[in-house]
C-alpha positions in Angstrom: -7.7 -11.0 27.6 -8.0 -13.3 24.3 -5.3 -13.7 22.1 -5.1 -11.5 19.2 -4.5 -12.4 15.1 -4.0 -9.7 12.6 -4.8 -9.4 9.0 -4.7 -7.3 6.1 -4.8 -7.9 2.7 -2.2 -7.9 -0.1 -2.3 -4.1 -1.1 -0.4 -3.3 2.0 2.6 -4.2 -0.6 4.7 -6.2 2.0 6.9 -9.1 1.4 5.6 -12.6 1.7 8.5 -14.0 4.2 8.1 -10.6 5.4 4.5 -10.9 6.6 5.0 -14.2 8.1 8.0 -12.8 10.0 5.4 -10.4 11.6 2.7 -12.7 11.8 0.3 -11.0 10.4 -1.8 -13.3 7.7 -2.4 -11.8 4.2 -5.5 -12.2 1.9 -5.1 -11.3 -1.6 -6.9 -9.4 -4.0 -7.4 -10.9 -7.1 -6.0 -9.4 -10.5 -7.5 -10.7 -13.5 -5.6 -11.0 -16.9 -7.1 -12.3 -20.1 -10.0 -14.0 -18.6 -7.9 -15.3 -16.0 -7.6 -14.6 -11.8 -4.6 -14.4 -10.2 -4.4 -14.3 -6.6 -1.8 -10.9 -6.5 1.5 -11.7 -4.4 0.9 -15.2 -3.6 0.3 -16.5 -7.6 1.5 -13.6 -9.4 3.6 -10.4 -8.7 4.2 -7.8 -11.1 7.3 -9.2 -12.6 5.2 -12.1 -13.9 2.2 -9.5 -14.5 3.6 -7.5 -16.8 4.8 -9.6 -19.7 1.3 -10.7 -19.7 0.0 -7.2 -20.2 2.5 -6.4 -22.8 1.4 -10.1 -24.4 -2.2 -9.0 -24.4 -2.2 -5.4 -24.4 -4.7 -4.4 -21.8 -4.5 -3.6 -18.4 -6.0 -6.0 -15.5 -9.2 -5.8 -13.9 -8.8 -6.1 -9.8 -11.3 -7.8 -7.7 -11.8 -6.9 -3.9 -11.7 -9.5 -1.0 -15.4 -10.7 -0.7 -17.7 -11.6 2.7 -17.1 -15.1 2.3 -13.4 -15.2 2.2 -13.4 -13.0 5.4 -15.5 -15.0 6.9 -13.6 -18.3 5.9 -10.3 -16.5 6.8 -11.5 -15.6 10.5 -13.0 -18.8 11.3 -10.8 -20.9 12.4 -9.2 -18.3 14.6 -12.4 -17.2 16.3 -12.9 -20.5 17.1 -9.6 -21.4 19.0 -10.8 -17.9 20.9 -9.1 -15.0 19.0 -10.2 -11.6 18.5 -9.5 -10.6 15.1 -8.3 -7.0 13.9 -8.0 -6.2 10.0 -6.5 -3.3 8.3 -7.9 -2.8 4.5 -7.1 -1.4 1.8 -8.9 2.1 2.1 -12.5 2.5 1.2 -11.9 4.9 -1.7 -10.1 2.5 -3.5 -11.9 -0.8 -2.6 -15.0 -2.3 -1.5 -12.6 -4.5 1.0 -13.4 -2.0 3.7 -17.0 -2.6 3.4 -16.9 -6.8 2.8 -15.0 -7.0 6.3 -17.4 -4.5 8.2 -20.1 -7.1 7.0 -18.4 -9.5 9.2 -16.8 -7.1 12.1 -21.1 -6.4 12.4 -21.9 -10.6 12.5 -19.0 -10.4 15.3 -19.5 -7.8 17.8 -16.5 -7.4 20.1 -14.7 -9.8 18.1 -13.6 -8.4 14.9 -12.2 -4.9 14.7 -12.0 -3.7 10.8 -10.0 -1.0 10.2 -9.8 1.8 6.7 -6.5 2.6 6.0 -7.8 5.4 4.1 -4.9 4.6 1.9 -2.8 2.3 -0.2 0.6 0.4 -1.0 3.0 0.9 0.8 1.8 3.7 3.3 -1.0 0.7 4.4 2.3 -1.6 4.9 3.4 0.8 7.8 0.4 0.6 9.3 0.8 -3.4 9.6 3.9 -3.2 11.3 2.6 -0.3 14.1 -0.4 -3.1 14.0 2.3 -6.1 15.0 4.3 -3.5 17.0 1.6 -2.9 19.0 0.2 -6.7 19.4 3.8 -7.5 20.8 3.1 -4.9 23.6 0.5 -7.0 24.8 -2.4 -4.7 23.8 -5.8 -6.2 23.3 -7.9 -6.3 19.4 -9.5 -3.0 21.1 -7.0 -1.0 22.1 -5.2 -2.0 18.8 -8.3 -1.0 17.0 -8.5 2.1 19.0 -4.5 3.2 19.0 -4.2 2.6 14.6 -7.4 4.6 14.6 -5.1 7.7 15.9 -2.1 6.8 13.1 -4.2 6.1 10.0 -4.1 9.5 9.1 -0.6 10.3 9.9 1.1 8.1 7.1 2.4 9.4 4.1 1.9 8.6 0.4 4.2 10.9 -1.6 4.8 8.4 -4.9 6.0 9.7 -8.6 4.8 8.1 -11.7 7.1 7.7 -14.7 4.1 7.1 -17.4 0.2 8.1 -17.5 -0.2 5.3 -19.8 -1.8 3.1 -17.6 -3.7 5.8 -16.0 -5.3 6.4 -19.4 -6.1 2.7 -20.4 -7.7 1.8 -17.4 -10.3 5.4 -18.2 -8.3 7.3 -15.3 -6.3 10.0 -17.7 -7.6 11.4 -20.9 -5.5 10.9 -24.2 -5.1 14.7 -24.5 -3.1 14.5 -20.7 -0.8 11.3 -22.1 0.6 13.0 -25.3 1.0 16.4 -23.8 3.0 14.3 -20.8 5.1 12.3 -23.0 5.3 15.2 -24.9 6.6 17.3 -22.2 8.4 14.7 -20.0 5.9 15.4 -17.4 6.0 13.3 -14.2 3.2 13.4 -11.7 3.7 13.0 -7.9 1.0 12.2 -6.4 -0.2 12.2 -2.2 -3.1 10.5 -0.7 -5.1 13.3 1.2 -8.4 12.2 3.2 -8.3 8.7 1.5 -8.3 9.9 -1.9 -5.3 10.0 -4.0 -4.7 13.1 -5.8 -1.4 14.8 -7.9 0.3 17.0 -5.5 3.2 18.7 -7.9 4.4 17.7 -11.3 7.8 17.2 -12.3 9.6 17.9 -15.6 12.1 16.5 -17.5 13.8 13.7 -15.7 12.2 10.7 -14.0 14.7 11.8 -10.9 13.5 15.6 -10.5 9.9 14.3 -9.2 11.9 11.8 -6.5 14.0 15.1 -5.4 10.5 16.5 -4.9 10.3 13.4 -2.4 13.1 13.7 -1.0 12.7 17.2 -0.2 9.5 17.1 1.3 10.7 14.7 3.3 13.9 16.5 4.2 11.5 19.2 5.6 9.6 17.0 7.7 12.5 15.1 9.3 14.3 18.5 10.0 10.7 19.6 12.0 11.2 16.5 14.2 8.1 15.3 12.5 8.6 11.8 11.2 8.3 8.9 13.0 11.2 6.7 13.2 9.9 3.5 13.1 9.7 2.1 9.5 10.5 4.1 6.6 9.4 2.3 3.4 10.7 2.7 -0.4 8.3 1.3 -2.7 9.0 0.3 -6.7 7.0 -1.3 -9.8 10.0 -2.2 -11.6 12.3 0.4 -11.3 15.0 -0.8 -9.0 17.7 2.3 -10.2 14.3 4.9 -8.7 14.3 2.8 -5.4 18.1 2.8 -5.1 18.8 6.5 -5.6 16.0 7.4 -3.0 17.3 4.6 -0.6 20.8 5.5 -0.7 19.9 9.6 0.0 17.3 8.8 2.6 20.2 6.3 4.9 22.1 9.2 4.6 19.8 10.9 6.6 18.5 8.4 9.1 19.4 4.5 10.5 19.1 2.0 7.3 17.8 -0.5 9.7 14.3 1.2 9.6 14.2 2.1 5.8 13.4 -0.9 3.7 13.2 -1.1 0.1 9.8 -3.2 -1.4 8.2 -4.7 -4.9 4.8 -3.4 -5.0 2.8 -6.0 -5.8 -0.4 -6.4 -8.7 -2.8 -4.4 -8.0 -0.7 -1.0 -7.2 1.2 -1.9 -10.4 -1.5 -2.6 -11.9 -3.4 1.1 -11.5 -0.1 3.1 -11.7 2.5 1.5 -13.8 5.8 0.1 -14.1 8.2 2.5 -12.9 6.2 4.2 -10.2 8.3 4.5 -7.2 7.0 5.9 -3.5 8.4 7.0 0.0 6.2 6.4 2.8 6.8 7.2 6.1 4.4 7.9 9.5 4.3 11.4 10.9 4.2 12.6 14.5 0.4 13.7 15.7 
């Protein structure tokens, strides 16, 4: 059986040390400010992004993860006789999915490229069942074959505390943002079949819509239906949101498995400072 190397690229919204710790390599997406690319997490995360889109007052273009890059990140580790599985960002939200299929087809039996169907955070507990898996000596296939079962089990429940950048980047009307501001309206949104959609709305304060996490979440752990692997508490920016759902979740279950994340540019970048998630797997 060859060796095995894992990728994924930076929208799984995990650490930089933290990767490396898991040896799993990251390719970025690019953000792109002003006329200018960033590569997101390794030259820029969101607290340097978002002076610069207060500075210039628009919201960042993203670029997906080309052919070529793929294909120069793989190289070298084909060659020293590696298969090569990738988990990307999920094919609603990118055309990552389908750069690395381009290559997984030029390397048959090689390269296993994987949909997250999903985003942030939610993709980031995928990478760790990916390394969890590697460790227990399973081949690119069966890797392939096992995530395949557990992509659709992971949980995006994630609250936003402004539709503004929603409605610069075209994705809210201006009707939706005043009668949100206007009503303290806070969406929570879930990722359902790959596509991201608002599950319940939440009024009045920022920390009703995170009850409506942590209820939901109450509900599944009581079932028995949460898998307690990684738990993951995701933030752009607002470090009080990720503390108050931290603290209630370890209440609940071992704070060795819950960890608390930055999301990096892109995610910010689409949903806004002060969006906070939970992510969690389920049990099939």
């Amino acid at each position: 059986m060859r060796p095995v190397q894992l990728f994924c690229d930076s929208t799984a919204d995990i650490p930089v040390e933290e990767m490396k710790r898991l040896q799993v390599k990251m390719i970025p997406l690019e953000v792109i400010v002003h006329g200018k690319a960033y590569r997101d997490l390794v030259d820029l995360d969101w607290k340097g992004l978002h002076p610069l889109i207060e500075q210039y007052n628009e919201i960042p273009k993203t670029s997906a993860i080309n052919r070529m890059t793929y294909e120069m990140a793989f190289a070298p580790y084909l060659e020293q006789g590696y298969d090569i599985v990738v988990l990307c960002l999920g094919s609603h939200f990118s055309s990552t999915f389908e750069h690395a299929s381009l290559v997984e087809q030029a390397h048959p039996g090689r390269v296993y490229v994987l949909d997250s169907l999903n985003l942030s955070s939610a993709q980031g507990l995928l990478v760790y069942e990916m390394a969890r898996l590697r460790d227990e000596g399973k081949s690119a296939g069966e890797i392939a074959a096992a995530l395949k079962q557990e992509i659709p089990l992971a949980v995006t429940e994630t609250s936003m505390e402004t539709m503004e950048y929603l409605h610069k980047g075209g994705r809210c009307s201006g009707l939706k943002l005043k009668l949100s501001n206007l009503l303290k309206l806070y969406p929570i949104v879930k990722v359902k079949d790959g596509i991201l959609r608002v599950y319940k709305i939440a009024r009045g304060k920022f920390v009703n819509a995170l009850k409506v996490q942590l209820e939901d979440f109450k509900a599944e752990l009581k079932k028995g239906n949460v898998v307690l692997h990684n738990i993951i508490v995701s933030t752009v920016g607002n470090y009080e949101a990720q503390s108050y759902l931290y603290n209630e979740i370890t209440k609940l279950v071992d704070p060795a498995i819950v960890h608390r994340f930055d999301a990096g540019c892109v995610v910010g970048a689409h949903c806004g400072p002060g969006t906070t998630g939970l992510f969690y797997l389920k049990k099939a």
